[in-house]
Structure formats: C-alpha cells, structure tokens
C-alpha positions in Angstrom: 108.3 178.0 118.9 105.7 176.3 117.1 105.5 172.6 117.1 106.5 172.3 113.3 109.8 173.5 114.7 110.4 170.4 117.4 109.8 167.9 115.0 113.3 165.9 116.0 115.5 164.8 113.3 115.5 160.8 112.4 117.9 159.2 111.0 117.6 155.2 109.4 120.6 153.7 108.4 120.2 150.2 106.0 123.0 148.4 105.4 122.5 147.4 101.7 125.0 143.8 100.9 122.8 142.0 97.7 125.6 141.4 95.3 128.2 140.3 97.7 129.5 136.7 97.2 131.3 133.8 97.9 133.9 132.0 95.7 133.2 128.2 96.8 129.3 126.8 96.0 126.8 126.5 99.1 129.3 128.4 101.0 129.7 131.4 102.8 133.1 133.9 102.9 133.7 135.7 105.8 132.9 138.7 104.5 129.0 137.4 103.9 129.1 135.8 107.8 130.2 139.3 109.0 127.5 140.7 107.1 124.6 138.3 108.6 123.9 135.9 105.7 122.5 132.3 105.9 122.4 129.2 104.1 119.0 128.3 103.7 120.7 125.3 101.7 123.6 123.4 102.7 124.3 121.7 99.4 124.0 118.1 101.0 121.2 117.5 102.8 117.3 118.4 103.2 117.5 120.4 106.3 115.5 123.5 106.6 112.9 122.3 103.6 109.8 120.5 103.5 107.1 120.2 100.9 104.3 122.8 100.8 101.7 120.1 101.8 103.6 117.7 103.5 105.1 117.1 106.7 108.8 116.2 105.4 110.3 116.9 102.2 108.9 115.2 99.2 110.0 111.8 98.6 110.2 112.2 94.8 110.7 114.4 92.3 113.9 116.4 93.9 117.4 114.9 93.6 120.4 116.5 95.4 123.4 115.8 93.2 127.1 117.5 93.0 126.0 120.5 94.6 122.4 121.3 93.1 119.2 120.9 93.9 116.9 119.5 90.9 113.7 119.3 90.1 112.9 116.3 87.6 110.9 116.9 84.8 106.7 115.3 84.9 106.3 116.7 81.5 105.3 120.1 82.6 102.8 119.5 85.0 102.7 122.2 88.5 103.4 120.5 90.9 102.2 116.5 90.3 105.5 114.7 90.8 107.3 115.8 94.0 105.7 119.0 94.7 106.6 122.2 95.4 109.0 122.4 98.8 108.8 125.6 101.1 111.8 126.8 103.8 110.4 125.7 107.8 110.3 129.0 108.7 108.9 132.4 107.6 110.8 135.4 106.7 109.5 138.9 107.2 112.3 141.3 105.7 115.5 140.0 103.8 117.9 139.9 100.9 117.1 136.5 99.0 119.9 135.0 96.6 119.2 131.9 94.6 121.1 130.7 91.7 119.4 129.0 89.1 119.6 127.3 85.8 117.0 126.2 83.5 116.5 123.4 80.8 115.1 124.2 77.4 111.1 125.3 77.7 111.1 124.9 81.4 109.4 127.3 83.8 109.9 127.2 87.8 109.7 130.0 90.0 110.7 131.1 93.7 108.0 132.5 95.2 108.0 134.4 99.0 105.5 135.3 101.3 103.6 132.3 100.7 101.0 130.5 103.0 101.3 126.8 102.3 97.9 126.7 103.9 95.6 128.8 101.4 95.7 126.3 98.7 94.5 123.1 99.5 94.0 122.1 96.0 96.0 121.0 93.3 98.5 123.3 91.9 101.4 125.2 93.0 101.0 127.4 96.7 100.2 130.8 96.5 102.8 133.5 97.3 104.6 136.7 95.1 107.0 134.9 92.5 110.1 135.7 90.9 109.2 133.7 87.6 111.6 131.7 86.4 111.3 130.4 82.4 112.6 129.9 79.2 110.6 133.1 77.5 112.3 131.8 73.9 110.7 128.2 74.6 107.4 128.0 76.8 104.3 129.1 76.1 103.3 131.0 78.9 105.9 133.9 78.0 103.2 135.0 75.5 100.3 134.7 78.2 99.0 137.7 80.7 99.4 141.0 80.3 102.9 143.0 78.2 105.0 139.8 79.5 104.0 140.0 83.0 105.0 136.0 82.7 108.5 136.7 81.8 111.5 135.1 83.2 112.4 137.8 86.2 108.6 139.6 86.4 106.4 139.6 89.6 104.4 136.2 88.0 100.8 137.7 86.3 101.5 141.2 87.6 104.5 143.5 86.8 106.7 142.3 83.7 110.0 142.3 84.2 112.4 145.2 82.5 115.2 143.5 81.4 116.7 146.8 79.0 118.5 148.5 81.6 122.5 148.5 81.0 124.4 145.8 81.3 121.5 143.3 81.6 122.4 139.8 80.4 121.4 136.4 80.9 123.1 132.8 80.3 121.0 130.6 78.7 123.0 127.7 79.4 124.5 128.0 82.6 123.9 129.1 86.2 121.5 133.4 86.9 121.5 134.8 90.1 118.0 135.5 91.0 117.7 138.7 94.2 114.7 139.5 95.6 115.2 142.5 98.2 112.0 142.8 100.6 112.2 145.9 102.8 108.8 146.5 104.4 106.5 147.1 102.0 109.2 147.5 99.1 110.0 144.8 96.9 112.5 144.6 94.1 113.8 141.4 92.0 117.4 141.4 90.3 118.4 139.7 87.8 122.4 139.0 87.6 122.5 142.5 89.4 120.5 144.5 87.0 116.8 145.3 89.0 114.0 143.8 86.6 111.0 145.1 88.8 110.1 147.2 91.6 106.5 147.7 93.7 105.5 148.5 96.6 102.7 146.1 98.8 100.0 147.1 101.0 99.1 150.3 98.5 96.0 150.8 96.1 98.1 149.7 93.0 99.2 146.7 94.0 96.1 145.8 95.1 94.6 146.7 91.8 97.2 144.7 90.0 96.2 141.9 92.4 92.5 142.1 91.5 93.3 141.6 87.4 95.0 138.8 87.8 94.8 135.0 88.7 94.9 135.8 92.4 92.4 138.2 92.6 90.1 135.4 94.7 92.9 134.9 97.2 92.7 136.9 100.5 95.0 139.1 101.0 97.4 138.3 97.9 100.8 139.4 98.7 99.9 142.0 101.7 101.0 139.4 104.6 103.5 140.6 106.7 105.9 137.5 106.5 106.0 133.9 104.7 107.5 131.1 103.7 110.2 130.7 100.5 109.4 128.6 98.1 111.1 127.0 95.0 108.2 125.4 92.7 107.9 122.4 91.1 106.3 123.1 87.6 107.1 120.0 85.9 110.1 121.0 84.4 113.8 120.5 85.1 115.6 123.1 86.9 118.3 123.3 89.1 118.9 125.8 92.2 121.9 126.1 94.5 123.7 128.9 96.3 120.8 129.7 98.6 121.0 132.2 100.9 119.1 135.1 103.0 120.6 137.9 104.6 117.3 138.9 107.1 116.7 142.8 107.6 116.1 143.1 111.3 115.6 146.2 113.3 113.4 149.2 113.2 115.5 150.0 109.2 112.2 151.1 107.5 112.5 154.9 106.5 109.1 157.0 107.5 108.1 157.3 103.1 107.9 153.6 103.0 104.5 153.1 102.0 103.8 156.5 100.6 102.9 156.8 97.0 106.1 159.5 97.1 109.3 158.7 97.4 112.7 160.4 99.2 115.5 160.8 96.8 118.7 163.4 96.1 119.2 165.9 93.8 123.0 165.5 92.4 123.6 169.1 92.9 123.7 168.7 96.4 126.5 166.7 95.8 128.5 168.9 93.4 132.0 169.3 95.4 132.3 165.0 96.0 132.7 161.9 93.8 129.8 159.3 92.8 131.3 157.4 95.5 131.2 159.5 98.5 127.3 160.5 97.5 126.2 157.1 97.7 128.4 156.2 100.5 125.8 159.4 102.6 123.0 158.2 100.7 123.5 154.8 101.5 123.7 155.7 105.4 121.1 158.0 105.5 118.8 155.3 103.9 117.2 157.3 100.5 117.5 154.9 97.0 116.3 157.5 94.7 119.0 159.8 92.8 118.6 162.7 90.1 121.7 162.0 88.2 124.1 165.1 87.2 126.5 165.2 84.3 129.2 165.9 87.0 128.8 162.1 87.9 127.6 160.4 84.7 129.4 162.7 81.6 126.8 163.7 79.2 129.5 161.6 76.7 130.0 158.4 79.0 130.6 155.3 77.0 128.0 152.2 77.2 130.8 150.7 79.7 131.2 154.1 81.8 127.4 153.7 81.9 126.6 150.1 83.1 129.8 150.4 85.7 127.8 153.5 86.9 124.6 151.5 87.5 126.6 148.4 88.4 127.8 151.3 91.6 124.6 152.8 92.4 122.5 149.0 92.3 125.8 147.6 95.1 124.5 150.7 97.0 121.2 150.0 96.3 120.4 153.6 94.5 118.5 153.8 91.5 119.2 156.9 88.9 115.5 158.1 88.3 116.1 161.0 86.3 119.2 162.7 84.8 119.6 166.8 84.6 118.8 169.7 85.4 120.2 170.0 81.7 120.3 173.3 80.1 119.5 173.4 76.6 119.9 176.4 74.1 119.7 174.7 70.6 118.1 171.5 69.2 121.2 169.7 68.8 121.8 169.8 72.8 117.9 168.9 73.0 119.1 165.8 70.9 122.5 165.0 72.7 120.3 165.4 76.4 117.6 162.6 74.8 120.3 159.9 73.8 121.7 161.1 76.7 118.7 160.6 79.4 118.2 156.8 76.8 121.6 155.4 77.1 121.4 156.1 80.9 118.6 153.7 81.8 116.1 156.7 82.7 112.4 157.4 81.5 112.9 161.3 82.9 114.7 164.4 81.7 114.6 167.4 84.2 115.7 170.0 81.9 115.8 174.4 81.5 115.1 174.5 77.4 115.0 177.9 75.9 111.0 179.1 75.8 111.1 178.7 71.9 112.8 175.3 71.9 109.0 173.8 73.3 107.6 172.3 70.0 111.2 170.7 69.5 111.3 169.2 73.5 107.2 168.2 72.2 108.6 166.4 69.3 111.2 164.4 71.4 109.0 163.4 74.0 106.9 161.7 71.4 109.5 160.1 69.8 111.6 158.8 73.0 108.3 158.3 75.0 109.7 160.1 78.1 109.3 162.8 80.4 110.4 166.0 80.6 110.3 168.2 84.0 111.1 171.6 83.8 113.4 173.1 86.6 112.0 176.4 87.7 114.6 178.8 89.1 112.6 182.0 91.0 114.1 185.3 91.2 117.0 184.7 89.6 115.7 184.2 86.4 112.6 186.4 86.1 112.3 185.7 81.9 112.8 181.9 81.9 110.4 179.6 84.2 110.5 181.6 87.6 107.7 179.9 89.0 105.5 176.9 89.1 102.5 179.5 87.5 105.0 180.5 84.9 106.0 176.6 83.6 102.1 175.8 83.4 101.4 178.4 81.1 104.0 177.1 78.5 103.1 173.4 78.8 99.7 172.6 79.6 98.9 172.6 75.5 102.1 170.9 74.7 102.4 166.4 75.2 101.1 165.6 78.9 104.5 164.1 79.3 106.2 167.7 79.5 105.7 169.0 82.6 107.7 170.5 86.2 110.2 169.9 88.6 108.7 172.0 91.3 111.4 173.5 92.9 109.4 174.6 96.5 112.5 177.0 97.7 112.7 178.5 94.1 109.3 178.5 93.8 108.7 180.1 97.5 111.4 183.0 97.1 109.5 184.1 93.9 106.5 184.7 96.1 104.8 181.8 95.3 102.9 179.0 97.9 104.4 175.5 96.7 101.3 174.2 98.7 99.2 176.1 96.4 100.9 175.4 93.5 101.3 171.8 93.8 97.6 171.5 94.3 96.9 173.5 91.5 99.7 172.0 89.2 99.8 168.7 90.5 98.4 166.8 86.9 102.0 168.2 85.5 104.2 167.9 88.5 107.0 165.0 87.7 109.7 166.2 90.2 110.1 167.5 93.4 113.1 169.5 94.5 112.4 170.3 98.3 114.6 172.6 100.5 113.5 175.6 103.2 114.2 179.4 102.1 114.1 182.1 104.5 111.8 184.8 102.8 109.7 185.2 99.8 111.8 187.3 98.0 115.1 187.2 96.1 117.1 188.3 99.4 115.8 184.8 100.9 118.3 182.1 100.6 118.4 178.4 101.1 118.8 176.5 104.8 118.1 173.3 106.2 114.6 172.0 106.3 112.7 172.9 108.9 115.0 176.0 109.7 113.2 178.2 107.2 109.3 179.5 106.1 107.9 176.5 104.3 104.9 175.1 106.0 106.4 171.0 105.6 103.7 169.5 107.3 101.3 171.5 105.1 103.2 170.5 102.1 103.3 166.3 103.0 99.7 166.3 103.2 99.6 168.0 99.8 101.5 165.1 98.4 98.8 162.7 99.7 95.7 164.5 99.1 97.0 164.9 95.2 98.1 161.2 95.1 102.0 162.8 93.6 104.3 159.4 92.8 107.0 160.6 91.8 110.0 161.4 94.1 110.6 164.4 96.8 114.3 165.2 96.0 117.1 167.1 98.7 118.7 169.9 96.8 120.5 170.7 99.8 122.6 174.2 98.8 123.9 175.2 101.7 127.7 175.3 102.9 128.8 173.0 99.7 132.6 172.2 100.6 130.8 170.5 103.7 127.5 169.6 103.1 126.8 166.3 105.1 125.2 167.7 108.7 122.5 169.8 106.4 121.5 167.1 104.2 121.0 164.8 107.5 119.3 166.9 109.1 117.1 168.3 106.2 116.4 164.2 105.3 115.4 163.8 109.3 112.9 166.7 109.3 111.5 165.6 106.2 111.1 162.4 107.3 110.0 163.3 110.8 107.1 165.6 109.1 105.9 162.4 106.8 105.6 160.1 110.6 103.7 162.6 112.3 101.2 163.9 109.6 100.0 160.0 108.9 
C-alpha cells in the first residue's frame, strides 16, 4: 500500500453561533452562555476598557448613559477629545458582535487585531477596521479606492458589498456590526448579511496592505492576536450589546490559508433538504456551497431567496455559484442569468448546447459573470467530455467563460486532471473533485482516496497554478445515505492539503 493510501481521515468540526441573540440590552440568554459568549461590556461600568494610550479609561470624551456607550462629538477630529479605548486583553480567534448607531456625517469604527503600541503619534491606533460611517453624509465615503471607506468595508482596503439579498440598514436606529475571525479568515456582517471576506497572512492581502495608508506599518494586519478597539473619530456614536464568543481549540480546517478553498457540490446532496446539507456541512467544517435548483427553485421569489441566504449565513455557508444548469435554448440561457443575479452569485456552472456559445458570450458581457462549464466524460462523448474538449470551444470566446473541471469525469474519459489543470488552469473557475476507479466509462465514482487519482499530485497542482476558486465534493456514491463518504472523502482531501505543505 502506498503512502497516498494511509493518509488518515480528519475531521474539524466549528460550531458556527454569529446571529444568535438576546432579548434584554448588555445581556446574555442562556442559550448565548451555553454557547460560550462574553460581555466585553456590562452596560454600567468601565471594566475590561482602557484607552489605547493610557493606563485607565479616558477621562473625557465617553459617557455611559441608559445603556450606551457614547462617544461625544470634537468636531470630527480622530481621536483629540477622549481617545480611542481598546478591551485589556487580546483576542486571537472569535465571533465579535457590536451594536451601533450613528449621528448624521459621523464616522467611528471598531477595529481588531490592534497594537496600541505601534502608534505613538497622534491619530487613531492601528488595527483591521470594520468602518463605521454615514456614506450619505461624510466625506471620506468618496475617498480610497471603489468605496473601500464605506460604512461595513475592511477601512482603505476591501469595500464593503452591501447588494446581497436582504441587505438593509437603519439610518436612525441601532446595526449589528459581526466580525468572524477564524485563523486567517476574516469576514464582517452587516445586520447578518456578509459585506466582506479575506483571508490574512497571503500575498493579496499583503498587496492590498502595501496600496494603502498602512503600507509603512509592520506587519499590518498579519499579527496573530490583538486588542478590540472602538474609535473615537470625533464624531457621535453610540455602541452597546458587546460581546465575543472566542474560537478556541485546534477548529482550523487544513485549506485555511490556501489560495483554494473546500466547498460542496449540491448534487451530493440531492436525496436531503437545505437543512440537513448544512447541518453535515456545518459539522464537517466546509462554508463554500454550489447551489442546485433542488434547494433554491430556479423560480424562488426575492423572499424565498434572502430566507435562503438568511439559512446558509446562520450556518455560516456561503452560495458561490448556482448550477450545473442545463440549457438548450436562449430563453433558459436568460431565465439561468436572472436566475444566478437574483441569487447573490457572480458564477454560473452551466452544460449549454455547443451552438448556444455566442449567446452564453453575450450574457456574460452584459451580467459581468462567470460561466464554468461542467464537463461530463464518457457519458457524453458529443457535448464537453473533457477538460481538452471545453478549451477548444472557449478559449476565443469572453475570458469570463471558462470550466468546472470535473477530475473523476475528466479521469474516466482518459484524461490526467493534473495535466489538464496545469494546462487549462487560466480557464478553470470550478473544481468538482471525487476518486474514479478506471480511465474508462466502466470506472465509477468512490470516496477519495479509495480510487486512481494521484491527490497529492493534484493539491500541489492547485498551488503551483495559484487556482482561487473552490475544490467542490461531488460525492455520488450510495445517495439514500451519503454522509460516511462525504466525511471521509472531505478528511482525505483535507489530510492530502496538511501533508503536501
């Protein structure tokens, strides 16, 4: 047996619990104590604050009153009246909630993984910020880079995207500001719908860093843990509800930090409900779905939609991609566009018929989205069999029509998905993974790491061609009960990424 084969399955199992909450301000319910959240604010007192570059809290410029924590205004001047105040202790990974309610033109921010010590200077302390401002109202909404200083954006480097479904925001009363921190993953919520999503401690994020106004501070963003910090910029805001739910344990899948990520094909869900797929997906730790019509109608109502998303964020999955969609005519070309729109999504994976390409060309101009197609190997010889066979129809067509490389599909046509994704790679969008047992039609699906495809081969494939997009389960094997083959394939999978690094 070679050692490819005694690769042992791992399993990671993250409790997500951001939107839970409790009825009664600066409060917990028993449900959240259960669940391991704090108060970093009682509602009352100072405790657990200080200012970022004092000793005790500041002695002006914050005033505790029926239930709220206030900044006063200093006519818009960082941090000159009572400063900005940080939490006593550092936080490594965590669930952050903070309610929040601004004045007209104000701006404020929470910031994490700050260093109170790096800026000695005047101004605010340096850490990643979930801005906070009134875009209608302050200047600075119209400054940096397409909005990066948008209420809800990573401040200066990744605007906020504030068009998924059911976004809203009350411009007179009390948001709910989450910022999740897993490891190197970060994402910020706004009222429950996610506004941004990075990853630290990679290439991109450092390249963000180094175009922006931290680019001379060392080590922007990369630190392992810091403070929490709400910011005095002058302008009157008011905070309460404060609380941290800290991630502890060894919860970080093996793809964290990758430029790839894990995720599900919704055919490997096809017998079971929305609800039982996140439920596995939520224990077995993968965020990333390819939606199917089976659990999001290619009709669904605006409502039906944002209650999906509303499910998949409260398990903290996020619909990448909808399809595969087959499409014979331009008018089911049209209905899978609106379709992929209205669903929050910037990717079709779809099977169009060969001659339907300049239509699917036209689309993708006009939506500004991509389009994978799904190969399907021996079983359909005259429409996209193989990776070789996709290529040749799009590589003249938009750069945003490409493949979902399906490496079992691909494999049993007598292809080398290693190969192919090397060769391909510039037009690879998706991923389907599974293991086949032969390189013909007679081959069928199994677990991974039970078939022929070389996995470790494959991983470092990913890396050497920098692929970003996700690595998706298709898991087609015994389908009335599923749940021990998707485990294990997601273990070896993830086994192969920790011992190729």
């Amino acid at each position: 047996m070679n050692s490819r084969k005694s690769i042992v399955t791992v399993f990671f199992i993250f409790v997500f619990a951001a939107f839970s909450s409790s009825a009664q301000d600066n409060t917990l319910s028993q449900k959240e104590i259960e669940e391991g959240w704090k108060l970093l604010w009682d509602g009352k007192t100072t405790d657990g604050w200080i200012g970022a570059k004092l000793a005790t809290f500041p002695g002006k410029g914050w005033v505790i009153k029926n239930g709220t924590l206030g900044v006063q205004p200093a006519v818009g001047k960082e941090s000159a009246n009572g400063g900005d105040i940080v939490t006593t202790r550092k936080y490594r990974n965590f669930i952050l909630k903070v309610d929040f309610k601004i004045t007209k033109g104000a701006n404020s921010g929470i910031k994490y993984f700050v260093d109170p010590g790096l800026n000695k200077g005047e101004g605010s302390a340096i850490g990643c910020e979930f801005q906070i401002l009134d875009d209608k109202n302050h200047p600075d909404a119209k400054l940096g880079v397409k909005g990066n200083r948008t209420l809800g954006s990573l401040y200066d480097l990744i605007p906020a995207d504030r068009s998924g479904v059911g976004y809203h925001f009350d411009e007179n009363g009390f948001n709910t500001a989450t910022i999740i921190v897993n490891g190197n993953r970060v994402q910020h919520y706004l009222n429950g719908v996610k506004v941004v999503e990075y990853v630290r401690n990679t290439p991109e994020f450092n390249a963000l860093v180094a175009y922006s106004k931290y680019a001379n501070w060392p080590n922007f963003g990369n630190a392992p843990e810091g403070n929490i910090l709400l910011q005095d910029h002058g302008d009157q805001v008011f905070f309460k509800n404060i609380k941290i739910k800290e991630i502890t344990g060894n919860l970080l899948p093996p793809e964290t930090g990758e430029n790839f990520k894990l995720g599900m094909a919704g055919y490997t869900f096809l017998q079971f409900d929305v609800d039982r797929t996140l439920d596995v997906m939520q224990k077995l730790d993968v965020h990333y779905l390819c939606i199917k019509d089976f659990h999001l109608p290619l009709n669904s109502t605006n409502e039906q939609i944002a209650a999906f998303h509303a499910k998949l964020a409260s398990k903290g999955v996020i619909g990448y991609a909808v399809g595969p969609i087959y499409m014979n005519s331009e008018a089911e070309i049209d209905r899978a566009f609106e379709y992929a729109k209205k669903a929050g999504v910037k990717m079709i994976v779809g099977v169009p018929l060969y001659g339907l390409l300049p239509y699917v060309d036209k689309k993708v101009k006009e939506y500004d989205m991509k389009y994978a197609i799904h190969l399907h190997g021996p079983e359909t010889p005259d429409k996209y069999p193989d990776a070789t066979d996709v290529w040749e129809h799009v590589k003249d067509l938009d750069p945003r029509i490409g493949m979902c490389l399906d490496i079992g599909h691909d494999t049993r046509y007598g292809k080398d998905p290693v190969a192919d994704l090397k060769q391909y790679h510039t037009r690879v969008f998706d991923i389907h993974i599974k293991d086949v047992t032969g390189t013909t039609k007679a081959g069928y699906s199994f677990e991974i790491g039970r078939g022929i495809i070389d996995f470790p081969a494959f991983v470092s494939a990913l890396r050497e061609v920098g692929y970003t997009g996700c690595c998706s389960l298709e898991h087609e094997r015994n389908k009335d009960d599923p749940f021990t083959g998707i485990g294990e394939s997601i273990g070896y999978f993830r086994a192969v990424i920790e011992l190729t690094k």
